[in-house]
C-alpha positions as CSV (number, residue, x, y, z in Angstrom):
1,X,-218.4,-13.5,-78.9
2,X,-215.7,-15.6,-76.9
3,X,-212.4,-15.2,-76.6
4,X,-212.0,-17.3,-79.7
5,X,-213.1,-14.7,-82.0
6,X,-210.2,-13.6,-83.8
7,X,-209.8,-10.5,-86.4
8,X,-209.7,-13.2,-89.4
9,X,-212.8,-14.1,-88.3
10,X,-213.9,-10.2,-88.4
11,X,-212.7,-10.0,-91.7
12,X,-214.9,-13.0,-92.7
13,X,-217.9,-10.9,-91.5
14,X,-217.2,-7.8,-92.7
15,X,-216.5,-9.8,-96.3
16,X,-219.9,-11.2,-95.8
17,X,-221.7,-8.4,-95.0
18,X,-219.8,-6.2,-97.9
19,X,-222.5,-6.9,-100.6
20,X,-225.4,-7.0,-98.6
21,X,-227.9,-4.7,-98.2
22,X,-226.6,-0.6,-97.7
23,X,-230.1,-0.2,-96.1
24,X,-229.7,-2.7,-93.3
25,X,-226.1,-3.5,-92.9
26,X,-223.6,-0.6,-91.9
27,X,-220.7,-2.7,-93.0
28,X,-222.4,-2.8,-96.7
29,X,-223.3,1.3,-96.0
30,X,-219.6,2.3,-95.4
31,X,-218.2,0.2,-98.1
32,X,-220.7,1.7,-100.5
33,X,-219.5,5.4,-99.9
34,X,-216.2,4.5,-101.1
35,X,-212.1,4.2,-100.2
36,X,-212.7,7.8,-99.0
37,X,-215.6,7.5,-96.6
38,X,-213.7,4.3,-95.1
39,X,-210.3,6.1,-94.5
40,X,-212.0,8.8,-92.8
41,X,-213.6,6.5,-90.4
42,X,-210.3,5.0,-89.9
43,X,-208.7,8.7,-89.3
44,X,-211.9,9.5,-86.6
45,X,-211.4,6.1,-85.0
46,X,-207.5,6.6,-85.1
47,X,-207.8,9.6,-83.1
48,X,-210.2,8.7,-80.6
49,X,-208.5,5.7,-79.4
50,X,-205.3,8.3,-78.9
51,X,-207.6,10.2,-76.9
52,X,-209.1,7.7,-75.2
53,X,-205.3,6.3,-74.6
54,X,-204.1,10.0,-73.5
55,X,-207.2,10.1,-71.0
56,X,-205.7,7.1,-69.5
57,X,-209.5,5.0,-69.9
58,X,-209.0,1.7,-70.2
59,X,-212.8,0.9,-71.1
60,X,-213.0,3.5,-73.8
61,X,-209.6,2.4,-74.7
62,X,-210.8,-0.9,-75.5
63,X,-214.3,0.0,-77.2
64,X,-212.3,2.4,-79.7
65,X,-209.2,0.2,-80.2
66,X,-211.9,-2.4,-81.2
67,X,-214.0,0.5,-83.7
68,X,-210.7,0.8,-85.2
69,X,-209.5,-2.4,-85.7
70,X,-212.5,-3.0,-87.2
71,X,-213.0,0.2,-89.3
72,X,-209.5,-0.6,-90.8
73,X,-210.7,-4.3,-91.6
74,X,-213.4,-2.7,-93.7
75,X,-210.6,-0.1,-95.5
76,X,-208.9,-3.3,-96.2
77,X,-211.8,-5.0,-97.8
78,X,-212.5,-1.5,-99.6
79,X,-209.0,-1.8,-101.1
80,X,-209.4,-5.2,-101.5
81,X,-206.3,-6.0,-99.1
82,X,-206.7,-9.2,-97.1
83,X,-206.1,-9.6,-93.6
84,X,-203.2,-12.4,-94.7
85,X,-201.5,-10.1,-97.1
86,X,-201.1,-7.9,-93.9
87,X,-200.1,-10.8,-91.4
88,X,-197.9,-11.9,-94.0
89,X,-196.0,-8.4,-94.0
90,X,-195.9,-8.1,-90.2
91,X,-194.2,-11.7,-90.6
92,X,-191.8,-10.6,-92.4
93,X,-191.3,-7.1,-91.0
94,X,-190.6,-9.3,-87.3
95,X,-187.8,-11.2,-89.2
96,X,-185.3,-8.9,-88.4
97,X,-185.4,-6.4,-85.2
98,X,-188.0,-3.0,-85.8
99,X,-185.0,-0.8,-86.1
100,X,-183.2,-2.8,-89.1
101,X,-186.9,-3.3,-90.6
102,X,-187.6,0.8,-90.5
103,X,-184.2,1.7,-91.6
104,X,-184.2,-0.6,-94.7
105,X,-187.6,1.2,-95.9
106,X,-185.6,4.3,-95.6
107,X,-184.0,3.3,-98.8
């Protein structure tokens, strides 16, 4: 993969792969176990690139930050959530400055 690969482009695959075969495809695996089995990935993969972070790695930072992003592509797809509908929010979440943003979910 070059540096052209973007995560819309991992979404495209994981959507792909989502109704192929359990038996050969892990994509198709985890999104058969459920919402459940695919937040828990998210939650390993969450901690481990902390860890990896804390441990001040910057190769295993890399390889986990790239398991999660990709684990929480396929808890999108499992929630049927598309990578736009999140862009889109970030958008408009960087329309005002972070502080203003978290202080108006507050209410």
């Amino acid at each position: 993969m070059t540096s052209e690969f973007t995560l819309h482009d991992l979404a495209e695959r994981i959507a792909e792969r989502a109704g192929g075969d359990a038996g050969t495809s892990y994509t198709a695996r985890l999104l058969e176990k459920g919402v459940a089995a695919c937040a828990q990935k998210v939650g390993e993969e969450a901690v481990e690139t902390v860890i990896a972070a804390l441990g001040e790695d910057r190769e295993a930072l890399r390889n986990e930050a790239a398991d999660l992003l990709f684990h929480l592509l396929v808890l999108l797809k499992a929630q049927d959530v598309s990578l736009d509908e999140v862009v889109a929010e970030l958008a408009r979440r960087t329309a005002q400055s972070g502080l203003a943003e978290k202080a108006a979910r507050k209410s």
